[in-house]
C-alpha distance (Angstrom), angle and dihedral (degrees) to the residues before:
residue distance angle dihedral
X1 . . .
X2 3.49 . .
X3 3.97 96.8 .
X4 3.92 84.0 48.7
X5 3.95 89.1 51.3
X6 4.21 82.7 47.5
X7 3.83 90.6 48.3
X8 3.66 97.3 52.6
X9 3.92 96.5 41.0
X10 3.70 86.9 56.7
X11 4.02 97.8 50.1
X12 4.02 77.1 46.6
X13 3.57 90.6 52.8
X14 4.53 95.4 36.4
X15 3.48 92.3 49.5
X16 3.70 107.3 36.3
X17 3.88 91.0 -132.3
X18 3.97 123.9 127.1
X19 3.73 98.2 -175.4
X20 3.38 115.1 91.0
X21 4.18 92.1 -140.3
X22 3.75 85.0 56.5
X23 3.67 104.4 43.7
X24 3.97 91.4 49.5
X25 4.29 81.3 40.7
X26 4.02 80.1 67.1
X27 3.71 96.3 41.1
X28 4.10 87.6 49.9
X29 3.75 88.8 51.4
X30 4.15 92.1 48.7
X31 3.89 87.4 53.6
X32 4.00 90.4 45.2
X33 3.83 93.3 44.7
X34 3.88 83.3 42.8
X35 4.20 90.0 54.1
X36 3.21 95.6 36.1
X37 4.51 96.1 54.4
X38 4.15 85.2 44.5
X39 3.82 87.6 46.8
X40 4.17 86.4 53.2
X41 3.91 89.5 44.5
X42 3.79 89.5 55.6
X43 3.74 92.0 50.0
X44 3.71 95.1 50.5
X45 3.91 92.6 45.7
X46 3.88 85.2 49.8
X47 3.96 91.0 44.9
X48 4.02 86.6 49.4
X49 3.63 96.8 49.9
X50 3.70 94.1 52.6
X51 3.87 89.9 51.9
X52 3.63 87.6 56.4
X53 3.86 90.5 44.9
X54 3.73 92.6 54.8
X55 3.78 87.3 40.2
X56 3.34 89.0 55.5
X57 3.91 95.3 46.4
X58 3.98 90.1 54.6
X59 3.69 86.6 48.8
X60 3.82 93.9 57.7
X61 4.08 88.6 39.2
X62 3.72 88.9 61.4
X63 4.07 95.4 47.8
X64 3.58 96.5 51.9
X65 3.91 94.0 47.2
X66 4.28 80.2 47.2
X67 3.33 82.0 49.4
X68 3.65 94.4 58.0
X69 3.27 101.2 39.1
X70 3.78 91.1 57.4
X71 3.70 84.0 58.3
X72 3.83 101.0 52.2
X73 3.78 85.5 52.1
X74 3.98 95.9 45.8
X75 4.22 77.6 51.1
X76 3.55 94.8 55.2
X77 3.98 98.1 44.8
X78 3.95 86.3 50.6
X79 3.84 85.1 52.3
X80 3.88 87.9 46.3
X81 3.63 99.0 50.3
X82 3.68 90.8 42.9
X83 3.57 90.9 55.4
X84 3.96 93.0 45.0
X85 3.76 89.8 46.0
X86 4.09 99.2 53.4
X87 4.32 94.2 37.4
């Protein structure tokens, strides 16, 4: 009871209020400001992982046209040497 009594005459004290209503007013807005800056965290980690996603996405776009590309040329040096074999 007496830590209670200490917890309460502090928020008194931190929040300049006497009233009870008003003191646990400033503890209610703590815990919303509290929700509401973990709520904001969450949304940037979620915005931040779906940059990396699309990153990511790009990243694979790029190594399959590579991909191709490799294999047009590996096409056209079989046609080459084909060419250079039977002349």
């Amino acid at each position: 009871m007496l830590v209670a009594r200490r917890v309460v005459d502090k928020l008194i004290e931190f929040s300049e209020e006497t009233e009870p209503w008003r003191y646990m007013n400033f503890v209610k807005l703590q815990q919303i400001f509290k929700g509401r800056r973990f709520l904001k965290r969450i949304r940037e980690l979620f915005h931040s992982l779906m940059c990396l996603r699309d990153d990511k996405r790009v990243e694979s776009e790029k190594l399959l046209f590579l991909n191709e590309m490799i294999a047009m040329v590996e096409e056209d040096i079989a046609t080459k040497e084909a060419h250079v074999s039977s002349g």
